[in-house]
N, CA, C and O atoms as a MOPAC input file, in Angstrom:
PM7 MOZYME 1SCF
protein

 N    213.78300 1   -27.07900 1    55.93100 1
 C    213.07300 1   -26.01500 1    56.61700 1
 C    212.01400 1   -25.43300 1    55.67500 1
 O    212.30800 1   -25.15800 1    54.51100 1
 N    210.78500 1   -25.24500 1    56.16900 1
 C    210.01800 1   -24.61700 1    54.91000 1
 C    209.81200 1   -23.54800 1    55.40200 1
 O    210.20400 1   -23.35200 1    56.55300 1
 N    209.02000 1   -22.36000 1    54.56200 1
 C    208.92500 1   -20.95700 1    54.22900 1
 C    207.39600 1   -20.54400 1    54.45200 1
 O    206.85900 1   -19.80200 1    53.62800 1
 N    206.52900 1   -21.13300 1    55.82400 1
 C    205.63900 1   -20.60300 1    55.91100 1
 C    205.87400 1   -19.61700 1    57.16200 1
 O    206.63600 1   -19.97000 1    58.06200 1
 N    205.12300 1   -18.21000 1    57.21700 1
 C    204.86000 1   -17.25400 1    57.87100 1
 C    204.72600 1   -17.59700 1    59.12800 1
 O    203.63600 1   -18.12800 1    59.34300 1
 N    205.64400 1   -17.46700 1    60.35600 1
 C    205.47900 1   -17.67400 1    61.53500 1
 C    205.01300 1   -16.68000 1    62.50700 1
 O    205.72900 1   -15.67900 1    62.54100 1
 N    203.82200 1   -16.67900 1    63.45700 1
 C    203.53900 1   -15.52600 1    64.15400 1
 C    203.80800 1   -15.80400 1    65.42600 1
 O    203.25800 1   -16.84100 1    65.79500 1
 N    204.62200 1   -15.12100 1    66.45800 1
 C    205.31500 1   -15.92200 1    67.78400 1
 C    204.57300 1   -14.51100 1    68.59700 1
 O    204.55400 1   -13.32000 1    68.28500 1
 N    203.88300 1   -15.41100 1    69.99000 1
 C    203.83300 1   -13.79400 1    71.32500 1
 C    203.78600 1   -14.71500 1    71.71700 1
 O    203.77900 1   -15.85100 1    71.24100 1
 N    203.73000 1   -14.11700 1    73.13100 1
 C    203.46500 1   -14.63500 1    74.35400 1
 C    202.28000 1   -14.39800 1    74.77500 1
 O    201.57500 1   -13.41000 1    74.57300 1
 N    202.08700 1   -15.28400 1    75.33600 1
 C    200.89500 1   -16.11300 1    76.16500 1
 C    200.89400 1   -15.51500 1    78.17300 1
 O    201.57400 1   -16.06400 1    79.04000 1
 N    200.25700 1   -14.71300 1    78.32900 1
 C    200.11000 1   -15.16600 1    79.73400 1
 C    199.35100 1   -16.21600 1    80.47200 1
 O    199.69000 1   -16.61200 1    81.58800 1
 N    198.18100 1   -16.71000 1    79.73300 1
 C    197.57800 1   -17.80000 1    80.32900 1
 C    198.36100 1   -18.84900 1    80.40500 1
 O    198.51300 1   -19.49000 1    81.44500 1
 N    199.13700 1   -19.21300 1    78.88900 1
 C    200.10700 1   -20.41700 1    79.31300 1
 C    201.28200 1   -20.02200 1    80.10300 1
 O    201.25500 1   -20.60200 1    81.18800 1
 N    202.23300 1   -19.30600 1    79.97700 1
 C    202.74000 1   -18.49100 1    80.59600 1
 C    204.11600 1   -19.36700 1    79.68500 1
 O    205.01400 1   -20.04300 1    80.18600 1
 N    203.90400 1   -19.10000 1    78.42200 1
 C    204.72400 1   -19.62600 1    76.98100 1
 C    204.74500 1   -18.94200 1    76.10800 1
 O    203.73200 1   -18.24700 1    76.03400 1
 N    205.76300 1   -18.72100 1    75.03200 1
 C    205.53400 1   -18.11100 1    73.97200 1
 C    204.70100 1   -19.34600 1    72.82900 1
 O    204.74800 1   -20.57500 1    72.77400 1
 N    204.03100 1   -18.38800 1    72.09100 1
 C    203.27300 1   -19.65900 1    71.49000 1
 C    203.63400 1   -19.06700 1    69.95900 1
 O    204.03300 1   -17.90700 1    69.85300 1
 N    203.46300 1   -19.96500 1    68.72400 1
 C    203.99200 1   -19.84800 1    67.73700 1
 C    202.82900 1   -20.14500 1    66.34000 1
 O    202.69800 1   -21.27100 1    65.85800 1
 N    202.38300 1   -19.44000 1    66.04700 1
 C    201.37100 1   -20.00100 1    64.93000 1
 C    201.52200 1   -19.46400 1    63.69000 1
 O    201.99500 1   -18.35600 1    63.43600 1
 N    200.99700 1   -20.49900 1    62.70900 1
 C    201.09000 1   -21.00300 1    61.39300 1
 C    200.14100 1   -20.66600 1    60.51100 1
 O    199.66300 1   -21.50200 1    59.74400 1
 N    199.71100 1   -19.21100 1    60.53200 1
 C    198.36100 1   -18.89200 1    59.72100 1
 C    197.95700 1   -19.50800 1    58.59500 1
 O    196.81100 1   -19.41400 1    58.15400 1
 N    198.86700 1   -20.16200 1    58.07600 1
 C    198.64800 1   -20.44600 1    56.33800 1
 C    197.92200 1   -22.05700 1    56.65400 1
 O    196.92600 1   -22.42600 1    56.03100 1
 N    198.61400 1   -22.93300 1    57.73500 1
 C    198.62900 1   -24.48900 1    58.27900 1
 C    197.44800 1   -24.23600 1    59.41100 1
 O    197.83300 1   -23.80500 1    60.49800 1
 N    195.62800 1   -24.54600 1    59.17000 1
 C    194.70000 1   -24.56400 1    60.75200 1
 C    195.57400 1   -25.26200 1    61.74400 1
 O    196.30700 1   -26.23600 1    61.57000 1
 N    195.44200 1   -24.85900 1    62.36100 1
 C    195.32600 1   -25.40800 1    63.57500 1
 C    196.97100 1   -25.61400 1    64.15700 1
 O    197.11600 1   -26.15100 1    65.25600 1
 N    197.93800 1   -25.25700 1    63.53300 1
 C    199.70700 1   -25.67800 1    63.04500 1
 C    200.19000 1   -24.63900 1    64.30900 1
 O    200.51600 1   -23.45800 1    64.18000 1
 N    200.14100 1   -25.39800 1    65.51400 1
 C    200.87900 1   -24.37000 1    66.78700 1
 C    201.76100 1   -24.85900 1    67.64600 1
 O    201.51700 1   -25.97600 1    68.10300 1
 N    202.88900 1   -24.21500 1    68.04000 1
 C    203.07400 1   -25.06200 1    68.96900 1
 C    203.70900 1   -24.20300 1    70.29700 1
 O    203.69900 1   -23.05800 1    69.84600 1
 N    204.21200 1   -24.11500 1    71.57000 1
 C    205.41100 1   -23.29600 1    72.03300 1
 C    206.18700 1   -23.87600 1    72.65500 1
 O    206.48000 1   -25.07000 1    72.59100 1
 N    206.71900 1   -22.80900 1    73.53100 1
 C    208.23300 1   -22.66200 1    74.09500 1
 C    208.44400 1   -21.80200 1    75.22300 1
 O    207.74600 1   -20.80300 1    75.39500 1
 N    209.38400 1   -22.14100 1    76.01300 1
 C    209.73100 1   -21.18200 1    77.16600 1
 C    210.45400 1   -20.11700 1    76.41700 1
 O    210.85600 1   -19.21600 1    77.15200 1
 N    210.69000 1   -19.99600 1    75.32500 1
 C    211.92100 1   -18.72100 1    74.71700 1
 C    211.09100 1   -18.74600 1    73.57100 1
 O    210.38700 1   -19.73400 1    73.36000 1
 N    211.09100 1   -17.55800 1    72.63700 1
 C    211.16900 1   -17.31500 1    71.26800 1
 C    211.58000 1   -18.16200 1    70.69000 1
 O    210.76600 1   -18.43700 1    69.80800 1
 N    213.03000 1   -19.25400 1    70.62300 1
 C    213.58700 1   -19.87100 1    69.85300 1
 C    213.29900 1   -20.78000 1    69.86100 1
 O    213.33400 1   -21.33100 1    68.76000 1
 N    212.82300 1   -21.59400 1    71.01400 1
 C    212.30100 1   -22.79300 1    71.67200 1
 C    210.88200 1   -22.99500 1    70.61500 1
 O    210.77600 1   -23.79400 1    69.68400 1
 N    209.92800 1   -22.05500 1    71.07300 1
 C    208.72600 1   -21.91600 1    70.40600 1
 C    208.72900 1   -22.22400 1    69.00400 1
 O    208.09800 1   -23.19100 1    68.57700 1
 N    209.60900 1   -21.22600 1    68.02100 1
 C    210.17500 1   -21.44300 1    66.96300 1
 C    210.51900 1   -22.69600 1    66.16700 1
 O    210.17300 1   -23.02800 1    65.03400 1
 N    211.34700 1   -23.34300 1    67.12900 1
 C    211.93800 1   -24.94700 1    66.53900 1
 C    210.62100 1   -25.78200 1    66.87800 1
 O    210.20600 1   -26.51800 1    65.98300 1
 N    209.91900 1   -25.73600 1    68.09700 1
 C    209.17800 1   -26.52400 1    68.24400 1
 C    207.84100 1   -26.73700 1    66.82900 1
 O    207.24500 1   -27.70500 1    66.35700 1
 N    207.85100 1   -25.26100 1    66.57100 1
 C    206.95900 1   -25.18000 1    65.60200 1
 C    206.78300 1   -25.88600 1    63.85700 1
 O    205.87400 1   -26.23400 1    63.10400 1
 N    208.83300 1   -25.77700 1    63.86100 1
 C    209.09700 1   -26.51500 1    62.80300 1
 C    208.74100 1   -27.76000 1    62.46400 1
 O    208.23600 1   -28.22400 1    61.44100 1
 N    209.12900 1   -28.29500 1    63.61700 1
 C    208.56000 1   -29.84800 1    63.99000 1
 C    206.95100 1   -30.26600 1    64.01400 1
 O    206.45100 1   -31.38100 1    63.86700 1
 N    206.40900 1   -29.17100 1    64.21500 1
 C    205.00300 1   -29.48600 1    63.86000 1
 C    204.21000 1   -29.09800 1    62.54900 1
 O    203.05000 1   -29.46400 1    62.36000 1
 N    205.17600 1   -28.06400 1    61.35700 1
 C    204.68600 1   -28.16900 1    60.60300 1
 C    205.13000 1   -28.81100 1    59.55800 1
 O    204.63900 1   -28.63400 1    58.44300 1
 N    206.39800 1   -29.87200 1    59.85900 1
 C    206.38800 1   -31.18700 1    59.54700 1
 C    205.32800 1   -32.50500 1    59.46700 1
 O    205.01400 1   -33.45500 1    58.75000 1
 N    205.01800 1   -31.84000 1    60.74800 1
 C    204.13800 1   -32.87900 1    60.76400 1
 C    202.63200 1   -32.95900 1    60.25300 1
 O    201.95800 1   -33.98900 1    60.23500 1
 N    202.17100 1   -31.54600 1    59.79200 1
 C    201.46000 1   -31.14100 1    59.58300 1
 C    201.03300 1   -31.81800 1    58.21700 1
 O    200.17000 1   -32.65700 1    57.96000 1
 N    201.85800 1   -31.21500 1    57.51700 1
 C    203.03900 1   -31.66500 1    56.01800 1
 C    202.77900 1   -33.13900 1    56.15700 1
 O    201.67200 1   -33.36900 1    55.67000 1
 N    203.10000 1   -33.76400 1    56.42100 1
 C    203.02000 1   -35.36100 1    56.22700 1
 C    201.84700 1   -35.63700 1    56.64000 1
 O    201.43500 1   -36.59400 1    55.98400 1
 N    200.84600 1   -35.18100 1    57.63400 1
 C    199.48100 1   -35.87500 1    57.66400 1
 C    198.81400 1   -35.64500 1    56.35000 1
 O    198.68900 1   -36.39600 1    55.38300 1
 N    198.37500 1   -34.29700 1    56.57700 1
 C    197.89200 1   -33.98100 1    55.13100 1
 C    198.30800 1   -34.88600 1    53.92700 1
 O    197.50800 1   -35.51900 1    53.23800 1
 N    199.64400 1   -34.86500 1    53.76600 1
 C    199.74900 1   -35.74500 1    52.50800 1
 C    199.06900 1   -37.20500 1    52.44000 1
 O    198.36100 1   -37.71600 1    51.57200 1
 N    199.47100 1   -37.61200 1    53.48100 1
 C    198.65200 1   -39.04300 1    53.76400 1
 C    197.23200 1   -39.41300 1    53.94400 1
 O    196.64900 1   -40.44400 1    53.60800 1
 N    196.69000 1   -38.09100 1    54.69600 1
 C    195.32500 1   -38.05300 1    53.79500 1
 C    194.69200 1   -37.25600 1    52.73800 1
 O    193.52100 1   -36.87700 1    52.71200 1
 N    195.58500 1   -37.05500 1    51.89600 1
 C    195.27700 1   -36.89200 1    50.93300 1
 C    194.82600 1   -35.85000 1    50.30900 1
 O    194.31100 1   -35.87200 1    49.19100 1
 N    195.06400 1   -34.50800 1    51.27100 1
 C    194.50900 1   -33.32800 1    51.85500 1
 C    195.55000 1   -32.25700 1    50.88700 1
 O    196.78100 1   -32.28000 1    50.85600 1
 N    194.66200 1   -31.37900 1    50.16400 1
 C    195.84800 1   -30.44800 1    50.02100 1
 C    196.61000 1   -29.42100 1    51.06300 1
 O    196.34700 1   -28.83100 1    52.11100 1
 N    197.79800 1   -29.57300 1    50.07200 1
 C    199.48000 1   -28.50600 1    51.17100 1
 C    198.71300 1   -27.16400 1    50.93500 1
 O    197.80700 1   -27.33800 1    50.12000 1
 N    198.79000 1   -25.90600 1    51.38400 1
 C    198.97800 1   -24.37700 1    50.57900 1
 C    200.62800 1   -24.52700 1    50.63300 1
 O    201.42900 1   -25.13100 1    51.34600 1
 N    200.70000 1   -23.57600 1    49.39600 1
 C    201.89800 1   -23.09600 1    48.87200 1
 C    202.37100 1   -22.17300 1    50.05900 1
 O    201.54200 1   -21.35400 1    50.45800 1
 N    203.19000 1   -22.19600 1    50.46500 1
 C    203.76900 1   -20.70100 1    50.98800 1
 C    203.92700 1   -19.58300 1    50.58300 1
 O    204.63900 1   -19.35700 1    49.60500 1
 N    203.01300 1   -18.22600 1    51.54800 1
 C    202.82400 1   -17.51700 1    50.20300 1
 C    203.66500 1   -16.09700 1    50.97000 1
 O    203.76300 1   -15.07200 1    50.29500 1
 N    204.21900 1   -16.12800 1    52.33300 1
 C    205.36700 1   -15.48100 1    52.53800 1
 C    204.37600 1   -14.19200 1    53.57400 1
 O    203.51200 1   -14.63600 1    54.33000 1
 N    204.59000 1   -12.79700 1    53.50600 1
 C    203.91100 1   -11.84300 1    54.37800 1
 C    202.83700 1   -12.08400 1    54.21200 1
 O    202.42400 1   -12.22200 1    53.06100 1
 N    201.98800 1   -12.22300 1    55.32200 1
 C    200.25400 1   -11.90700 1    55.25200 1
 C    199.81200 1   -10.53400 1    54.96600 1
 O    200.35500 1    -9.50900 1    55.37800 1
 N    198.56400 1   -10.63500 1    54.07100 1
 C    198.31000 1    -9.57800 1    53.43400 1
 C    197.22500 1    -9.09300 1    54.55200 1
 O    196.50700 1   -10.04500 1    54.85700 1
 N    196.93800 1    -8.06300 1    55.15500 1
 C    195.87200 1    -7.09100 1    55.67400 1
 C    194.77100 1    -6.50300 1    55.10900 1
 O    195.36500 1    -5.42500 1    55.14700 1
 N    194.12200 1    -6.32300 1    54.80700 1
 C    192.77400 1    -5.74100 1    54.07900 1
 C    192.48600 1    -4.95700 1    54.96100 1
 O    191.48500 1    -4.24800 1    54.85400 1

């Protein structure tokens, strides 16, 4: 399981909770539930994780609460 910052709402257009990965572009995924959304998300920033590596792309570190300015 890794330790990047997950941001979960809901969506009325999709009419899903959706789950994003501020630290990972583009790293989203959802779910009919919070938890759903959640796991689904794991799985994509797996996958995220392994493209990048394969091309050759740097990871960010996990860097835990997002900071606000």
């Amino acid at each position: 399981m890794t330790k990047y910052e997950v941001i979960i709402y809901w969506s009325e257009a999709d009419h899903a909770f959706i789950a994003e990965v501020p630290e990972l572009p583009g790293c989203t995924a959802d779910g009919t539930t919070q938890a759903e959304a959640l796991k689904n998300v794991q799985v994509v920033i797996d996958e995220w994780i392994e493209t990048a590596k394969s091309l050759g792309r740097p990871i960010p570190a996990p860097r835990g609460r997002l900071s606000f300015a």
